[in-house]
C-alpha positions in Angstrom: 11.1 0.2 -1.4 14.2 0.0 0.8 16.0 -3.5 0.8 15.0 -4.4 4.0 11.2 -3.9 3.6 11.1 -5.8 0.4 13.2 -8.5 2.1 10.8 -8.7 5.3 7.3 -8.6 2.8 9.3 -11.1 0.2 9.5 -13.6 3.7 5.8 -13.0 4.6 5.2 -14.1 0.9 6.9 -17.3 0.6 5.5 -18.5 3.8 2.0 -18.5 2.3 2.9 -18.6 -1.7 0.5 -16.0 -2.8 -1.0 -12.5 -2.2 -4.0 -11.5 -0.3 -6.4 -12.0 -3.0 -8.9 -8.6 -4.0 -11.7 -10.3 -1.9 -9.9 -10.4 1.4 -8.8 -7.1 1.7 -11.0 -4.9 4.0 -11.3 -1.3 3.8 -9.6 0.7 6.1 -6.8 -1.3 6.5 -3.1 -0.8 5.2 -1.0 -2.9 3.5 2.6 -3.5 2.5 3.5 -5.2 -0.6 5.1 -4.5 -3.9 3.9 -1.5 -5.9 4.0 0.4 -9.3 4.4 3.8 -7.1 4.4 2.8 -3.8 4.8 -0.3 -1.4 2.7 0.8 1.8 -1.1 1.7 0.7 -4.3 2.5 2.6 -7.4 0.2 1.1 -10.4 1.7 0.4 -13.5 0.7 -2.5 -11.1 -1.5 -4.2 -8.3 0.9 -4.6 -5.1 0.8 -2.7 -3.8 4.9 -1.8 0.1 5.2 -1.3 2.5 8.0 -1.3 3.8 8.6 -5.0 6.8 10.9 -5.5 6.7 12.9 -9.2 8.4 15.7 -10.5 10.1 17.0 -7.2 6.4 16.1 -5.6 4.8 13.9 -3.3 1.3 13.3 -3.1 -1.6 10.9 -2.6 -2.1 8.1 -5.3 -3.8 5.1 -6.3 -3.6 1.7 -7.3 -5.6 -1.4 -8.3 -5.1 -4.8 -7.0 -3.0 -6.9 -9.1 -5.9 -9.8 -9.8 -7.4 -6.9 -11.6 -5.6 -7.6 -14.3 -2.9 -6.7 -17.1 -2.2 -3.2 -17.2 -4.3 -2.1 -14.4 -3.6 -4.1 -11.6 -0.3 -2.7 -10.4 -0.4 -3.4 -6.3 0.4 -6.5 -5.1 -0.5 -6.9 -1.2 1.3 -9.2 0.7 1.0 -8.0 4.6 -2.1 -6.6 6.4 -0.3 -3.8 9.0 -2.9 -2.2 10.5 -6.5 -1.2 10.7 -6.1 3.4 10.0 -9.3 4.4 11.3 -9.1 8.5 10.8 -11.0 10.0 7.2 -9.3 10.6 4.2 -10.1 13.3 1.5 -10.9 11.9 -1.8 -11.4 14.5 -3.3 -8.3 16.2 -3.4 -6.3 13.0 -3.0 -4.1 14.9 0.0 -4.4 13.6 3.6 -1.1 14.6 6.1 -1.9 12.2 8.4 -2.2 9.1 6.1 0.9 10.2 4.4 2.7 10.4 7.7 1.7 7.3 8.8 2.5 5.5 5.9 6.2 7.1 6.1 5.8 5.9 10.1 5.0 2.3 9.3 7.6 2.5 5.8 10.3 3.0 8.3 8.7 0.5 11.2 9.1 -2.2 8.9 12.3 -1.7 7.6 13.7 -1.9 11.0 
């Protein structure tokens, strides 16, 4: 996460002192907050999907909501950006037009 985006979801944090808790977050929605892999995810059935960058690589991953709990809740989501309405493939965890949104809003919010 570039310095600005953590500075602008780190001031979106402390004006409401806490995260969006697991049971507000609505499928189909993405969110910006602070992640193991990412910081920019697409919700969906309890799982947050980012782009993750491995081994020279860049793909589709996910996360679980940090009230989960120790170790597997890893995302913690602090702003609701936008409802992303088009399908995403499960099954092979590789969507272009998520990723590229997500990299659209990454660099929307750093601005």
């Amino acid at each position: 996460m570039s310095k600005e985006l953590y500075m602008k979801v780190l001031e979106e944090y402390n004006k409401s002192g806490e995260l969006i808790p697991i049971d507000s977050c609505e499928d189909g929605y993405i969110y910006a907050g602070i992640g193991r892999n990412f910081d920019v995810a697409f919700y969906v059935d309890g799982k947050f999907y980012g782009e993750r960058y491995k081994f020279q690589t860049t793909f589709i991953d996910s996360e679980l909501h940090w009230n989960t709990g120790v170790p597997y809740g890893t995302f913690v989501p602090l702003l609701r950006c936008e409802k992303y309405d088009k399908p995403f493939n499960f099954e092979y965890m590789e969507n272009e037009d998520l990723q590229k949104r997500l990299n659209e809003l990454t660099e929307e919010l750093e601005k």
